[in-house]
C-alpha positions as CSV (number, residue, x, y, z in Angstrom):
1,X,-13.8,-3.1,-9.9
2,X,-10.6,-0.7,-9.5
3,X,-12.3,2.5,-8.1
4,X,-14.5,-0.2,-6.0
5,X,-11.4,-1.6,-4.7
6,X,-10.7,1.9,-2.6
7,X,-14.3,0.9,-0.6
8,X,-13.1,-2.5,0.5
9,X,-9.6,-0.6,1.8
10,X,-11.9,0.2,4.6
11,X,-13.2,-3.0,5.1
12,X,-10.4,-5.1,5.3
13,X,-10.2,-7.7,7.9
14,X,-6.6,-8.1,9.2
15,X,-4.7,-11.3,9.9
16,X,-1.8,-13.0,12.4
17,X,1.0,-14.0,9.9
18,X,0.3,-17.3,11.5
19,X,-3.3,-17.5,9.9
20,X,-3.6,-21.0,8.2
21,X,-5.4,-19.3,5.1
22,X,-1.9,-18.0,4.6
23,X,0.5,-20.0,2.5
24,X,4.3,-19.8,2.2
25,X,3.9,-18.3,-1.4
26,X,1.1,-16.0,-0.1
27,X,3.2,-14.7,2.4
28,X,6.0,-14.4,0.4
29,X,4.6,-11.6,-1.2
30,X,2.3,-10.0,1.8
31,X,5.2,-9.8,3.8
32,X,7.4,-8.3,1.0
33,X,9.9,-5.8,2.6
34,X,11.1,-4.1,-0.8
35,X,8.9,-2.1,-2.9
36,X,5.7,-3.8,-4.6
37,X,6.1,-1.5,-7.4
38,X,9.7,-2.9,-7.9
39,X,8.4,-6.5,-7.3
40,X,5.1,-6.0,-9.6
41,X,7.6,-5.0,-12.6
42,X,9.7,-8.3,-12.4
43,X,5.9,-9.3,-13.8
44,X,5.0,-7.0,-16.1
45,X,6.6,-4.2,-18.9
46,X,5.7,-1.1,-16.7
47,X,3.9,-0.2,-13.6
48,X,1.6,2.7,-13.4
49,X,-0.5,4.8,-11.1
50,X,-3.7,6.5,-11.6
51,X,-4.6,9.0,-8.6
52,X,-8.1,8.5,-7.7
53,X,-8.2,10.6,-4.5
54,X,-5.3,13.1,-2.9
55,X,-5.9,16.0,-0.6
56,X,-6.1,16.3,3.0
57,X,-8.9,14.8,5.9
58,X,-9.8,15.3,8.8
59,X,-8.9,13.1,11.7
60,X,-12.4,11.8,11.9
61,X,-12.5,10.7,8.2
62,X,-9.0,8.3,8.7
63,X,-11.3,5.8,10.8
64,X,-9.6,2.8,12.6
65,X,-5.8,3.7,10.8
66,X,-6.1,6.5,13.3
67,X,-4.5,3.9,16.0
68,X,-1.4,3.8,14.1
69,X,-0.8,7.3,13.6
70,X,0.0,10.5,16.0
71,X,-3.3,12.4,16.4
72,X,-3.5,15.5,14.7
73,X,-6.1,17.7,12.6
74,X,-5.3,16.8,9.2
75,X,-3.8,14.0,7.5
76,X,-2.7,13.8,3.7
77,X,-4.8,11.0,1.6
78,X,-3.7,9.3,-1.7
79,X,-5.8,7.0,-3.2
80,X,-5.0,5.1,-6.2
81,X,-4.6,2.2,-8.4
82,X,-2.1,0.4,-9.8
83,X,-1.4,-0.9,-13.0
84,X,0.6,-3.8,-14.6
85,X,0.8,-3.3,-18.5
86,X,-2.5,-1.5,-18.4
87,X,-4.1,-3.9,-16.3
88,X,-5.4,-2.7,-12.1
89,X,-3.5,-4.9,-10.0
90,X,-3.6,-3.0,-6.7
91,X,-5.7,-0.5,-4.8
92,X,-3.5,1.4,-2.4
93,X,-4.3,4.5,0.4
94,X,-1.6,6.0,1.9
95,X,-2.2,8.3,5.0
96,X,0.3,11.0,6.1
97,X,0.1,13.2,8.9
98,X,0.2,16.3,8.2
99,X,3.6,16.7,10.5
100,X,5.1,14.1,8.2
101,X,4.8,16.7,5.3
102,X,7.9,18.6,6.0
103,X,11.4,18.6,4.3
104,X,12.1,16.3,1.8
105,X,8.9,14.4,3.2
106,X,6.8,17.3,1.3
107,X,7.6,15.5,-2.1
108,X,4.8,13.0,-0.4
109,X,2.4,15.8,-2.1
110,X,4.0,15.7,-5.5
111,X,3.8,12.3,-6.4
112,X,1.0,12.9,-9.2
113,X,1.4,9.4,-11.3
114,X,4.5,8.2,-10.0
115,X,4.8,5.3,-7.9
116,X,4.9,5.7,-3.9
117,X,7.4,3.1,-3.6
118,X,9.2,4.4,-6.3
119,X,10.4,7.5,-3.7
120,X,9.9,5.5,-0.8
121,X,12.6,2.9,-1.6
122,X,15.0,5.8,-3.1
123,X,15.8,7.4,0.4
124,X,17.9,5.9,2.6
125,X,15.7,7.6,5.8
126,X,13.2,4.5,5.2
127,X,12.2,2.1,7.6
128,X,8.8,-0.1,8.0
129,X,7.7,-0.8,11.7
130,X,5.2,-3.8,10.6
131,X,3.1,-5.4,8.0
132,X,-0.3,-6.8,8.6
133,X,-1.9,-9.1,6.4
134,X,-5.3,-9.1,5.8
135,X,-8.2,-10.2,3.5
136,X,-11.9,-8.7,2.1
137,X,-13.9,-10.5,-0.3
138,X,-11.7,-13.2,-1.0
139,X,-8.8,-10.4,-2.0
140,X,-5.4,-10.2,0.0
141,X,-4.1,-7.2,1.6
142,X,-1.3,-5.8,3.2
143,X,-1.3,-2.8,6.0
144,X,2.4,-1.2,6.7
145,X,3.4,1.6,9.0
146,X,6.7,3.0,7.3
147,X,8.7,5.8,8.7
148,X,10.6,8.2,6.7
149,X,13.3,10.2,9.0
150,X,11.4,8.9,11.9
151,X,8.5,10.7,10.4
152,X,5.1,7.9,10.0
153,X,2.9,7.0,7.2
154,X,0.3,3.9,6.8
155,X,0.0,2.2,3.8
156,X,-2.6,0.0,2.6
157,X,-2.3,-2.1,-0.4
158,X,-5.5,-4.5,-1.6
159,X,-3.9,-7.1,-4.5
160,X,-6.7,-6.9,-7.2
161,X,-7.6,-10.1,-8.9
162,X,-5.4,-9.7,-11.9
163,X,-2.4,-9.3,-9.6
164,X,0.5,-11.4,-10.1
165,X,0.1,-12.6,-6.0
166,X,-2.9,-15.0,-7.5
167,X,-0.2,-16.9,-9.4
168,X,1.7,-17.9,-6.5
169,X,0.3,-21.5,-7.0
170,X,2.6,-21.8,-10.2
171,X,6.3,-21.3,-10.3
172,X,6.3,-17.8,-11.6
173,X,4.4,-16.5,-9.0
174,X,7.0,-18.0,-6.7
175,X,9.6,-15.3,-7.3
């Protein structure tokens, strides 16, 4: 299922927060502001990342994202998965212009196993211009255009069954 999960990323329909398939609890964590990785580890012993895909595209190759981003030739792709105590809890495909990937912003490259929210949140540059909830074979999803110095990225995260967001009927998941 986890290197599956990348496919639906592309497939995901998208939602109005004001969807009635969206509960309180579900929105709670959809609409998170603060870093998944940091909420994920309130759940678990450690967080890690596998890299499944990183290296640049083409414009054509970004597909629909494409709306939310400046137009240029090349955009940096990383795909991976997340884990909670060993277990995939979150597909996620970042998208970086290529004129994102200067200055500090370069680190973007770098991240290898470490957690994109991990540098995201450490900078003080950060801000998030929306999130847009969404759904794909009965899995919730989250899109997010962040800015870092101004500069734009889209994230897209896809909560994989064992995530803790499918708890959110019982008070743990309620955090």
């Amino acid at each position: 299922m986890p290197n599956n999960a990348l496919s639906l990323l592309r497939a995901i329909e998208w939602l109005p927060t004001s969807s009635p398939s969206l509960s309180p609890a579900l929105l709670g964590w959809l609409m998170e502001e603060d870093s998944m990785t940091r909420r994920f580890e309130r759940h678990c012993g450690k967080v890690t990342v596998e890299p499944i895909r990183e290296g640049f595209i083409s414009a054509e190759e970004v597909g629909d994202d494409l709306q939310f981003l400046p137009t240029e030739t090349r955009y940096w792709l990383r795909e991976v998965i997340l884990f909670g105590d060993g277990v995939p809890w979150l597909a996620g495909r970042t998208l970086v212009p290529e004129s994102t990937l200067n200055g500090p912003e370069t680190m973007l490259r770098e991240l290898g196993t470490r957690p994109l929210g991990r540098y995201l949140f450490s900078t003080s540059t950060l801000t998030r211009d929306f999130i847009e909830p969404g759904t794909v074979s009965s899995l919730w999803a989250r899109r997010s255009r962040l800015r870092l110095s101004g500069k734009p990225l889209l994230l897209t995260e896809l909560f994989l069954p064992a995530a803790p967001l499918y708890l959110s009927h019982s008070p743990e998941g309620m955090d």
